[in-house]
C-alpha positions as YAML, in Angstrom:
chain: A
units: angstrom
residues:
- id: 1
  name: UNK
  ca: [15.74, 34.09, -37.11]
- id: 2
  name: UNK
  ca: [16.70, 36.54, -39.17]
- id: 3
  name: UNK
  ca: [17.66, 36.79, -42.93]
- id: 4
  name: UNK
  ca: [19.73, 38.72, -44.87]
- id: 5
  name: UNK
  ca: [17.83, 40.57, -48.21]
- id: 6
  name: UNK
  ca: [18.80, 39.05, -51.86]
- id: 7
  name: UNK
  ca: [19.07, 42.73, -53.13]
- id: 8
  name: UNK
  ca: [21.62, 44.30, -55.57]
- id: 9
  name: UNK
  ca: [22.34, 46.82, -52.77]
- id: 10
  name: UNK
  ca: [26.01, 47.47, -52.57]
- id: 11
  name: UNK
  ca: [26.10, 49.54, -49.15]
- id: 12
  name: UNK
  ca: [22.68, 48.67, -47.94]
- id: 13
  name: UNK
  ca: [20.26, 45.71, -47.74]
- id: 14
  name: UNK
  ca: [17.30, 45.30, -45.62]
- id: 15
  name: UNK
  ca: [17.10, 42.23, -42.84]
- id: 16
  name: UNK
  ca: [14.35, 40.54, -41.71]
- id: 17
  name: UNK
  ca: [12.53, 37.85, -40.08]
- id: 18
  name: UNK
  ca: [11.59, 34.68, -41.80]
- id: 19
  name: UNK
  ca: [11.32, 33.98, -45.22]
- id: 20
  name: UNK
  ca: [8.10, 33.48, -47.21]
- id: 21
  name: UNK
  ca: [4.79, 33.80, -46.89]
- id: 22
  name: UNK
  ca: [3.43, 35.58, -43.59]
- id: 23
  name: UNK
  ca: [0.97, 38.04, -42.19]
- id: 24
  name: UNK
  ca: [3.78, 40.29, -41.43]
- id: 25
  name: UNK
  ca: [6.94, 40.83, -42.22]
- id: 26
  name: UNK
  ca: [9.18, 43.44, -40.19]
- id: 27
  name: UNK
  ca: [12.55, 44.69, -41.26]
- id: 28
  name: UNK
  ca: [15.26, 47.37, -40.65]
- id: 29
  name: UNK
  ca: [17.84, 48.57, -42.79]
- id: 30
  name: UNK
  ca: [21.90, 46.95, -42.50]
- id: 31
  name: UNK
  ca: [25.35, 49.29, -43.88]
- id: 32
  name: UNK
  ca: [26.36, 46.00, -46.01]
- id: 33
  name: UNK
  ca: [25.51, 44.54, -49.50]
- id: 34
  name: UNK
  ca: [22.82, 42.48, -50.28]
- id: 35
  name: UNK
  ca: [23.96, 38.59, -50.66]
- id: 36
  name: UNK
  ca: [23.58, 38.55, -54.47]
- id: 37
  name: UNK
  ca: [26.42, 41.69, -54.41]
- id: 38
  name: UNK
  ca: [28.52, 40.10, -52.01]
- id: 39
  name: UNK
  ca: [28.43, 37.25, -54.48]
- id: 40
  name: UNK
  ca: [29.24, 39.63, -57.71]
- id: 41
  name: UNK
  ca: [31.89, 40.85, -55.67]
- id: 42
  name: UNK
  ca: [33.65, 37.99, -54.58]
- id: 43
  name: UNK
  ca: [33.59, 36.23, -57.76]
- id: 44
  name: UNK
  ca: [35.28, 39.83, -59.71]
- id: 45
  name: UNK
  ca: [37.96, 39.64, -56.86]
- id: 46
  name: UNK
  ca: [38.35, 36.13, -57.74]
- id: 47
  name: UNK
  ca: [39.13, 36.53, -60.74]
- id: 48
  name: UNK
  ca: [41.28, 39.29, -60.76]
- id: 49
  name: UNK
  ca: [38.96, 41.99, -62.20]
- id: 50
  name: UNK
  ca: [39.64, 45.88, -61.55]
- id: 51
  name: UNK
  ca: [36.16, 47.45, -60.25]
- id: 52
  name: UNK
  ca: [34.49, 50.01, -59.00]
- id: 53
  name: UNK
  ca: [31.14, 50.05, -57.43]
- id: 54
  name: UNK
  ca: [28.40, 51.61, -55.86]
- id: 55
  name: UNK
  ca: [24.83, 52.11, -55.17]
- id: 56
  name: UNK
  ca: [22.53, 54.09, -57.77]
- id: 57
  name: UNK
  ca: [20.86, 57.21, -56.46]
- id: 58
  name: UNK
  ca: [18.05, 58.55, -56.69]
- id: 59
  name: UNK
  ca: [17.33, 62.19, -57.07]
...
């Protein structure tokens, strides 16, 4: 099974295996947002907002 990252990532989230606690946990990087963005985004659309957004950077 794997799981889709809660992150604030608007282009990329990580994936992994199962939640909680375990010896190891092994994940790769996805091109999509994390769930809690998808969320933020679908609720602005919903209500009409105007928005631009993107991923910080760092230097």
């Amino acid at each position: 099974m794997f799981v889709k990252n809660s992150s604030c990532g608007v282009y990329i989230t990580s994936v992994g295996g199962d939640p909680g606690k375990s010896k190891e946990f092994h994940h790769s990087h996805a091109q999509e947002p994390g769930v809690f963005m998808e969320e933020i985004i679908k609720e602005l659309k919903r209500r009409g907002v105007e928005f631009e957004i993107e991923d910080a950077r760092m230097q």
